[in-house]
MARLO-557938 format. One record per residue: x, y negated, z of N, C-alpha, C, O in turn; residue number from 0. Coordinates in steps of 0.05 Angstrom, whole numbers, always signed. Atoms other than C-alpha are relative to their C-alpha. Layout:
# MARLO-557938
> n_east_n_north_n_up_ca_east_ca_north_ca_up_c_east_c_north_c_up_o_east_o_north_o_up_num
> X_Y_Z_X_Y_Z_X_Y_Z_X_Y_Z_NUM;
...
END
This chain:
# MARLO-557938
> n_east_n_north_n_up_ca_east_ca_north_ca_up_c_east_c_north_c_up_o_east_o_north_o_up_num
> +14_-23_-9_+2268_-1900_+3333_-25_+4_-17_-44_-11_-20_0;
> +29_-10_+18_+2219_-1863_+3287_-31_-5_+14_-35_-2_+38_1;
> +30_+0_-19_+2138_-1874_+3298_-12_+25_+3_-12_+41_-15_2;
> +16_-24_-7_+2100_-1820_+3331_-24_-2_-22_-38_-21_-28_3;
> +20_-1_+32_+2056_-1793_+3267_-28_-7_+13_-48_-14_+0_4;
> +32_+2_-14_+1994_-1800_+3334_+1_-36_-11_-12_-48_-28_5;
> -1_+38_+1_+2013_-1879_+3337_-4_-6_-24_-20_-25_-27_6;
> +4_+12_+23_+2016_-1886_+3266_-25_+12_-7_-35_-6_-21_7;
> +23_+1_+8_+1951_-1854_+3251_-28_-19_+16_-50_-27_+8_8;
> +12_+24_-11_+1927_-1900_+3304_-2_-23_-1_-21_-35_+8_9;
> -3_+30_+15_+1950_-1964_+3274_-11_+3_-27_-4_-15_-42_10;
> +5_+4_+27_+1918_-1945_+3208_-27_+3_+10_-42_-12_-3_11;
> +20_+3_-2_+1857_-1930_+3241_-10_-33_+13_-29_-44_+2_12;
> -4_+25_-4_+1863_-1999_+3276_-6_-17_-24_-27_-29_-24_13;
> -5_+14_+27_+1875_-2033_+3209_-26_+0_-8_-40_-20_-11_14;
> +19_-1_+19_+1823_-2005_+3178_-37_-12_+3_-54_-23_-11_15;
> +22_+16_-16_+1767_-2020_+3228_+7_-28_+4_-14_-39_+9_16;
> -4_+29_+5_+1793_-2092_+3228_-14_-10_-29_-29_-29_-28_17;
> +0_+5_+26_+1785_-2098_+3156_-32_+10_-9_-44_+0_-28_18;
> +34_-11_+2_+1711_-2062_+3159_-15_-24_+18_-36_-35_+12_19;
> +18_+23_-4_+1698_-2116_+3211_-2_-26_-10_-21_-41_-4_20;
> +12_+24_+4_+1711_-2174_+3177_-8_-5_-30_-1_-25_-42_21;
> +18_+7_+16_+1674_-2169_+3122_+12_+0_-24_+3_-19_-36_22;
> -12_-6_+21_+1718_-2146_+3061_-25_+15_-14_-36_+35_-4_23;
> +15_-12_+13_+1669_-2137_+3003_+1_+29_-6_+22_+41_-5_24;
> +4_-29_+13_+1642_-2068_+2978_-12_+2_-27_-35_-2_-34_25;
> +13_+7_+32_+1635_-2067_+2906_-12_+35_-15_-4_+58_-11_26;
> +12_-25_+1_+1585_-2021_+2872_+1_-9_-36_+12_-27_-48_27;
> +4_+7_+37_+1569_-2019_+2792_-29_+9_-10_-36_+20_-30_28;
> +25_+3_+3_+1497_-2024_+2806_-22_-10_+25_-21_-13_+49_29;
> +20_+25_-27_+1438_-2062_+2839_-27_+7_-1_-35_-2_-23_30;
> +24_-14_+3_+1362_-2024_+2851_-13_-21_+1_-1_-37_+16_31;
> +17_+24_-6_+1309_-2079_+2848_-22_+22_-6_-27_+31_-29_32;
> +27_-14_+9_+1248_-2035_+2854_+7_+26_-8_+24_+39_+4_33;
> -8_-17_+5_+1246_-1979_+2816_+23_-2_-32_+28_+17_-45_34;
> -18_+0_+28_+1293_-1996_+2753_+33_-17_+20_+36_-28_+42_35;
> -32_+1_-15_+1373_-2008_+2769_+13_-13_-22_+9_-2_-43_36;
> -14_+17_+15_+1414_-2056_+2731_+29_+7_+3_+37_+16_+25_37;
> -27_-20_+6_+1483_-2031_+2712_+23_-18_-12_+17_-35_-28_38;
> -20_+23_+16_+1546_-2069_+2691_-1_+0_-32_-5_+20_-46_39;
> +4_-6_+32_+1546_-2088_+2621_-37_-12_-6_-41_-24_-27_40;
> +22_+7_-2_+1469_-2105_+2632_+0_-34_-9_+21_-47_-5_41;
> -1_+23_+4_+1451_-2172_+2609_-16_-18_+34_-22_-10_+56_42;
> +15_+15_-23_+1419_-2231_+2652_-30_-7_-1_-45_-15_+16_43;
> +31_-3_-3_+1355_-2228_+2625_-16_+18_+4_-41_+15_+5_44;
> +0_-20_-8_+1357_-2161_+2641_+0_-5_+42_-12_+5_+61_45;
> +10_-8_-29_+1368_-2178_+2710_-21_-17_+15_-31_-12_+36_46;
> +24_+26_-12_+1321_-2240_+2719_-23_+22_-3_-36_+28_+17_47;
> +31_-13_+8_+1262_-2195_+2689_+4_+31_+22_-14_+48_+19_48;
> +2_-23_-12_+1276_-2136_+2735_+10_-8_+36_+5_+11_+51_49;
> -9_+3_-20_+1306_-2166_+2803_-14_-27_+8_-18_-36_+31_50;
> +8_+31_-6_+1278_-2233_+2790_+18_-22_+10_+41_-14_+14_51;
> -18_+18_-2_+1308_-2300_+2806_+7_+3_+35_-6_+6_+55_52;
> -28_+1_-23_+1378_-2301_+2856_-18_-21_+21_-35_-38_+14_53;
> +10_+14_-16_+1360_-2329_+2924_+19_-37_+4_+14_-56_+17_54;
> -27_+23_+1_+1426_-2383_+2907_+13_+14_-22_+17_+38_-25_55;
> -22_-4_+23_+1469_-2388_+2844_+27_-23_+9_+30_-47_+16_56;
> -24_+7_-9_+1537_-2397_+2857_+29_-5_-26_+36_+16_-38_57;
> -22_+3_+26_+1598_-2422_+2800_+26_+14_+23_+27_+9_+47_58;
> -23_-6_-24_+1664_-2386_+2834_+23_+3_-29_+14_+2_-52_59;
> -16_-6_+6_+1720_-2375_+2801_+24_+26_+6_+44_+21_+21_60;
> -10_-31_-1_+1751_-2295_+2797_+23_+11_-2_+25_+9_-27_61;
> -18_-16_+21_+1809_-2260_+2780_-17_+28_-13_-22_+41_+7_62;
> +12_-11_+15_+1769_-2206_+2726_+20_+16_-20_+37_+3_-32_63;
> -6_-14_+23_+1793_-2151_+2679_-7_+3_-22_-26_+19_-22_64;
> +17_+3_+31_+1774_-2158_+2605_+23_+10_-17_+45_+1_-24_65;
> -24_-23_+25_+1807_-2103_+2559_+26_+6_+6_+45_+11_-9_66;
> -28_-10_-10_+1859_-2088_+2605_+16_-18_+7_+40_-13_+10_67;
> -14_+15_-10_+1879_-2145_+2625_-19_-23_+22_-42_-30_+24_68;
> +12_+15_-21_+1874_-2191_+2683_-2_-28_-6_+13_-38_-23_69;
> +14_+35_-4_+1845_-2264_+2690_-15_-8_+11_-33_+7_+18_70;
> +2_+22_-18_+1825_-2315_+2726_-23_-17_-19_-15_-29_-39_71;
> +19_-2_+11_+1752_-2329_+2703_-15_-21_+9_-9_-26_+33_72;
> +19_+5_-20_+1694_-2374_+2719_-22_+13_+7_-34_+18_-14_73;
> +33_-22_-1_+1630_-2334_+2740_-17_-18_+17_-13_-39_+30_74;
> +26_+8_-21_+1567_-2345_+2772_+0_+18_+12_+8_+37_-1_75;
> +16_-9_-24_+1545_-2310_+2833_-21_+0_+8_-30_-18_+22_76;
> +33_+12_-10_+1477_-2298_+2843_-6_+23_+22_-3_+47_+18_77;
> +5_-10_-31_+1459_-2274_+2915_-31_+15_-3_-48_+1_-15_78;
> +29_-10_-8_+1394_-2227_+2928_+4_+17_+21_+20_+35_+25_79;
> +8_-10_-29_+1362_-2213_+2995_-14_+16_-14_-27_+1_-28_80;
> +29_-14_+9_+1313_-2158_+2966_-9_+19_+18_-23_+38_+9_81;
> +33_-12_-16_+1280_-2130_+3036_+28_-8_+22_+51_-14_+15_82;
> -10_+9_-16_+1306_-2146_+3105_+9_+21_+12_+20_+16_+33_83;
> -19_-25_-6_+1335_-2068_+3114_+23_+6_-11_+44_+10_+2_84;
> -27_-2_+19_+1382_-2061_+3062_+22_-29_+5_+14_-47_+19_85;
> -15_+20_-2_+1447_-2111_+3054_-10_-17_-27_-25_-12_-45_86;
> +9_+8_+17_+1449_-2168_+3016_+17_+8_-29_+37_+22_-25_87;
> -14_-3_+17_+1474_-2165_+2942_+13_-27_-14_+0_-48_-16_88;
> -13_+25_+18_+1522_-2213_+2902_-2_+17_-28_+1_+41_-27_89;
> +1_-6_+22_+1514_-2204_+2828_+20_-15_-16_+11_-37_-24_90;
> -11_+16_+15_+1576_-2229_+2787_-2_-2_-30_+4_+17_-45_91;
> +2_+2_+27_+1563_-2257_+2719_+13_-3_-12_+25_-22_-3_92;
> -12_+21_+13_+1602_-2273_+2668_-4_+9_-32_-6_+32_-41_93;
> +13_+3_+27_+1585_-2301_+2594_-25_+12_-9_-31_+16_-33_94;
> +30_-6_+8_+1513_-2276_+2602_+1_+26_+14_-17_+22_+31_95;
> -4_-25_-3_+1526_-2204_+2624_+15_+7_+30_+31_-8_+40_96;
> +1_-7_-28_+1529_-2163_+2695_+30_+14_+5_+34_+37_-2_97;
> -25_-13_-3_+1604_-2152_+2715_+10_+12_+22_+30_+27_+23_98;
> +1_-9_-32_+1597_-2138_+2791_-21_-6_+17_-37_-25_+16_99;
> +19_+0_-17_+1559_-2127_+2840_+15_+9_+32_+25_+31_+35_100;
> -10_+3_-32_+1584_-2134_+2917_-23_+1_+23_-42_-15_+27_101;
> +17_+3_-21_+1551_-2116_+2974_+3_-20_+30_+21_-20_+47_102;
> -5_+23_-30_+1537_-2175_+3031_-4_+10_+28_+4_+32_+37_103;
> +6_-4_-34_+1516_-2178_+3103_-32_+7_-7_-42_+6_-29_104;
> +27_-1_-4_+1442_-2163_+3130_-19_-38_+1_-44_-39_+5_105;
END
C-alpha cells in the first residue's frame, strides 16, 4: 500500500528534527573573532593572532577533500568559546592552514 504524501512529509519532518536534535555538526567557511574573520585557506598564525589561543587542541582524525579527492587525514581541532551568546566553534586544521570550521553547542 502506497504512503500518504501527508505521512511521508511527516516522517521527513520527524527525521529531520531528530537529526537537528542530536547534534549533527553545521559547517561554515568562516569564524568572526572580533572584528576580522578568518576564512578557509587562512593560515594558523593567522588564526592565533586574530582569535587567539583554542580553549583545547584536539588531534582527530577526518575523512577531507584535497584536489578532488577524498582522505582520511590527521587534523587538529581547536575549540573556541568566544562570548557565552553565540555557539561554540571547532576550527579544523590541517598542515598549518584553516580547512573547517563547525559550529558546537552553547
Amino acid at each position: 500500500m502506497p504512503t500518504k504524501p501527508h505521512a511521508t512529509g511527516l516522517l521527513a519532518l520527524i527525521l529531520w528534527s531528530a537529526i537537528a536534535l542530536h547534534g549533527i555538526p553545521a559547517y561554515a567557511d568562516s569564524i568572526r573573532c572580533g572584528r576580522h574573520v578568518i576564512s578557509l585557506g587562512d593560515t594558523v598564525e593567522e588564526l592565533s593572532r586574530e582569535c587567539g589561543e583554542p580553549i583545547k587542541r584536539q588531534s582527530v582524525q577526518e575523512t577531507i577533500q584535497i584536489d578532488g579527492s577524498f582522505m582520511k587525514a590527521r587534523l587538529e581541532l581547536w575549540h573556541y568559546q568566544l562570548d557565552e551568546r553565540r555557539l561554540s566553534r571547532e576550527v579544523l586544521v590541517y598542515k598549518g592552514e584553516v580547512v573547517g570550521v563547525r559550529m558546537g553547542s552553547r
